[in-house]
C-alpha positions as a Python dict, from the first residue, in 0.01 Angstrom:
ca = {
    (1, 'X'): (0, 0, 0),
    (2, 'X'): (123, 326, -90),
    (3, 'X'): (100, 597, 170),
    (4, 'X'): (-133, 914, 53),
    (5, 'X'): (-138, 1248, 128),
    (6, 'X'): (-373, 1239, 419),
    (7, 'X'): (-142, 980, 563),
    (8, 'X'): (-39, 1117, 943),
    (9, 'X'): (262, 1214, 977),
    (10, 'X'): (363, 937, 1322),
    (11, 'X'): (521, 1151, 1590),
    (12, 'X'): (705, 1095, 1913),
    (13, 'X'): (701, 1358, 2241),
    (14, 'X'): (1035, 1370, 2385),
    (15, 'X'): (1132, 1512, 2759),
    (16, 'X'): (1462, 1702, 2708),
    (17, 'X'): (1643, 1748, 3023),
    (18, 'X'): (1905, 1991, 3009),
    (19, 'X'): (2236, 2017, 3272),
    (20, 'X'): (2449, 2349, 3373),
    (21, 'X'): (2544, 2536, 3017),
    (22, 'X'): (2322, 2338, 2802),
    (23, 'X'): (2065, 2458, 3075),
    (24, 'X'): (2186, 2823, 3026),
    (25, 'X'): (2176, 2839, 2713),
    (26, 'X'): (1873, 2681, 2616),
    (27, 'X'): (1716, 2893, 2875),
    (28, 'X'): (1486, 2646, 3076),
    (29, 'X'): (1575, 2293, 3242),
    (30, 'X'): (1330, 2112, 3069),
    (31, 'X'): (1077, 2064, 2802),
    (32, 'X'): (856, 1857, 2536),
    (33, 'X'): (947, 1843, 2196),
    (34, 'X'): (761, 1675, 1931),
    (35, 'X'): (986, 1508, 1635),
    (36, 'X'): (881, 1221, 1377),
    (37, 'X'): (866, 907, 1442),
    (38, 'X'): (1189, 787, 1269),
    (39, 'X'): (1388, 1090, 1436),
    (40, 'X'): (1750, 972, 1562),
    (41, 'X'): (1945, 1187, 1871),
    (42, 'X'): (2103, 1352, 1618),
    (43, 'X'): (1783, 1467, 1483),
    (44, 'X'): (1656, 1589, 1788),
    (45, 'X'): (1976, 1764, 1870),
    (46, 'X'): (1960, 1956, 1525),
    (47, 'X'): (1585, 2047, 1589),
    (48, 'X'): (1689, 2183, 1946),
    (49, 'X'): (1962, 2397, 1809),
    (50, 'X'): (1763, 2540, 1514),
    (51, 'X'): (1498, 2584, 1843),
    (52, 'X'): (1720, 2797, 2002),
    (53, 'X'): (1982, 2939, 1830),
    (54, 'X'): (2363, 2976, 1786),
    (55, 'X'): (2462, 2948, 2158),
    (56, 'X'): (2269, 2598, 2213),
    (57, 'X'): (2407, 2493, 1889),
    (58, 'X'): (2772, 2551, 1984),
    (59, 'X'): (2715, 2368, 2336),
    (60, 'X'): (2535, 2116, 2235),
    (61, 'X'): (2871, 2006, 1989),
    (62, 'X'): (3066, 1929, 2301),
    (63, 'X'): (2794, 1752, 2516),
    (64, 'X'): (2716, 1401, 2570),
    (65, 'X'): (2368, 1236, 2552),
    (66, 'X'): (2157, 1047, 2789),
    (67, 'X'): (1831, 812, 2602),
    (68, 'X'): (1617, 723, 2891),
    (69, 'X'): (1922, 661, 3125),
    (70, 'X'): (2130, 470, 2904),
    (71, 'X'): (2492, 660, 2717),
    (72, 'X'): (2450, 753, 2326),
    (73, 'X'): (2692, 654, 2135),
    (74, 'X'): (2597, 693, 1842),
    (75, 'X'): (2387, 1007, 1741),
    (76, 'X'): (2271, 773, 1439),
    (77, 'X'): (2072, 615, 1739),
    (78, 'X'): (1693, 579, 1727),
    (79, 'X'): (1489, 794, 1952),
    (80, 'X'): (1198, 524, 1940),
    (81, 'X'): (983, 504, 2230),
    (82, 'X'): (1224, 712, 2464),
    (83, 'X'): (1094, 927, 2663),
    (84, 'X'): (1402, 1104, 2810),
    (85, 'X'): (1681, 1325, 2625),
    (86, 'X'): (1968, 1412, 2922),
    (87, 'X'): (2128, 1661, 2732),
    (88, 'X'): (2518, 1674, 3001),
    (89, 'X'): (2780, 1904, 2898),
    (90, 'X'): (3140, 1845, 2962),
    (91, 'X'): (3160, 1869, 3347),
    (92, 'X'): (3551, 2008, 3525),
    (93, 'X'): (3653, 1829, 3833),
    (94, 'X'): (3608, 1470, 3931),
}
Protein backbone atom coordinates (compact mmCIF):
# COMPACT_ATOMS: atom_id res chain seq x y z
CA UNK A 1 0.00 0.00 0.00
CA UNK A 2 1.23 3.26 -0.90
CA UNK A 3 1.00 5.97 1.70
CA UNK A 4 -1.33 9.14 0.53
CA UNK A 5 -1.38 12.48 1.28
CA UNK A 6 -3.73 12.39 4.19
CA UNK A 7 -1.42 9.80 5.63
CA UNK A 8 -0.39 11.17 9.43
CA UNK A 9 2.62 12.14 9.77
CA UNK A 10 3.63 9.37 13.22
CA UNK A 11 5.21 11.51 15.90
CA UNK A 12 7.05 10.95 19.13
CA UNK A 13 7.01 13.58 22.41
CA UNK A 14 10.35 13.70 23.85
CA UNK A 15 11.32 15.12 27.59
CA UNK A 16 14.62 17.02 27.08
CA UNK A 17 16.43 17.48 30.23
CA UNK A 18 19.05 19.91 30.09
CA UNK A 19 22.36 20.17 32.72
CA UNK A 20 24.49 23.49 33.73
CA UNK A 21 25.44 25.36 30.17
CA UNK A 22 23.22 23.38 28.02
CA UNK A 23 20.65 24.58 30.75
CA UNK A 24 21.86 28.23 30.26
CA UNK A 25 21.76 28.39 27.13
CA UNK A 26 18.73 26.81 26.16
CA UNK A 27 17.16 28.93 28.75
CA UNK A 28 14.86 26.46 30.76
CA UNK A 29 15.75 22.93 32.42
CA UNK A 30 13.30 21.12 30.69
CA UNK A 31 10.77 20.64 28.02
CA UNK A 32 8.56 18.57 25.36
CA UNK A 33 9.47 18.43 21.96
CA UNK A 34 7.61 16.75 19.31
CA UNK A 35 9.86 15.08 16.35
CA UNK A 36 8.81 12.21 13.77
CA UNK A 37 8.66 9.07 14.42
CA UNK A 38 11.89 7.87 12.69
CA UNK A 39 13.88 10.90 14.36
CA UNK A 40 17.50 9.72 15.62
CA UNK A 41 19.45 11.87 18.71
CA UNK A 42 21.03 13.52 16.18
CA UNK A 43 17.83 14.67 14.83
CA UNK A 44 16.56 15.89 17.88
CA UNK A 45 19.76 17.64 18.70
CA UNK A 46 19.60 19.56 15.25
CA UNK A 47 15.85 20.47 15.89
CA UNK A 48 16.89 21.83 19.46
CA UNK A 49 19.62 23.97 18.09
CA UNK A 50 17.63 25.40 15.14
CA UNK A 51 14.98 25.84 18.43
CA UNK A 52 17.20 27.97 20.02
CA UNK A 53 19.82 29.39 18.30
CA UNK A 54 23.63 29.76 17.86
CA UNK A 55 24.62 29.48 21.58
CA UNK A 56 22.69 25.98 22.13
CA UNK A 57 24.07 24.93 18.89
CA UNK A 58 27.72 25.51 19.84
CA UNK A 59 27.15 23.68 23.36
CA UNK A 60 25.35 21.16 22.35
CA UNK A 61 28.71 20.06 19.89
CA UNK A 62 30.66 19.29 23.01
CA UNK A 63 27.94 17.52 25.16
CA UNK A 64 27.16 14.01 25.70
CA UNK A 65 23.68 12.36 25.52
CA UNK A 66 21.57 10.47 27.89
CA UNK A 67 18.31 8.12 26.02
CA UNK A 68 16.17 7.23 28.91
CA UNK A 69 19.22 6.61 31.25
CA UNK A 70 21.30 4.70 29.04
CA UNK A 71 24.92 6.60 27.17
CA UNK A 72 24.50 7.53 23.26
CA UNK A 73 26.92 6.54 21.35
CA UNK A 74 25.97 6.93 18.42
CA UNK A 75 23.87 10.07 17.41
CA UNK A 76 22.71 7.73 14.39
CA UNK A 77 20.72 6.15 17.39
CA UNK A 78 16.93 5.79 17.27
CA UNK A 79 14.89 7.94 19.52
CA UNK A 80 11.98 5.24 19.40
CA UNK A 81 9.83 5.04 22.30
CA UNK A 82 12.24 7.12 24.64
CA UNK A 83 10.94 9.27 26.63
CA UNK A 84 14.02 11.04 28.10
CA UNK A 85 16.81 13.25 26.25
CA UNK A 86 19.68 14.12 29.22
CA UNK A 87 21.28 16.61 27.32
CA UNK A 88 25.18 16.74 30.01
CA UNK A 89 27.80 19.04 28.98
CA UNK A 90 31.40 18.45 29.62
CA UNK A 91 31.60 18.69 33.47
CA UNK A 92 35.51 20.08 35.25
CA UNK A 93 36.53 18.29 38.33
CA UNK A 94 36.08 14.70 39.31
Amino acid sequence: MTPSLTTPLVTRTLTVRYFAAAKAAAGTGEETVALPGDATVADAVAALGTAHGPELEQVLLRCSFLLDEVAVRDRSTAVGGAATLDVLPPFAGG
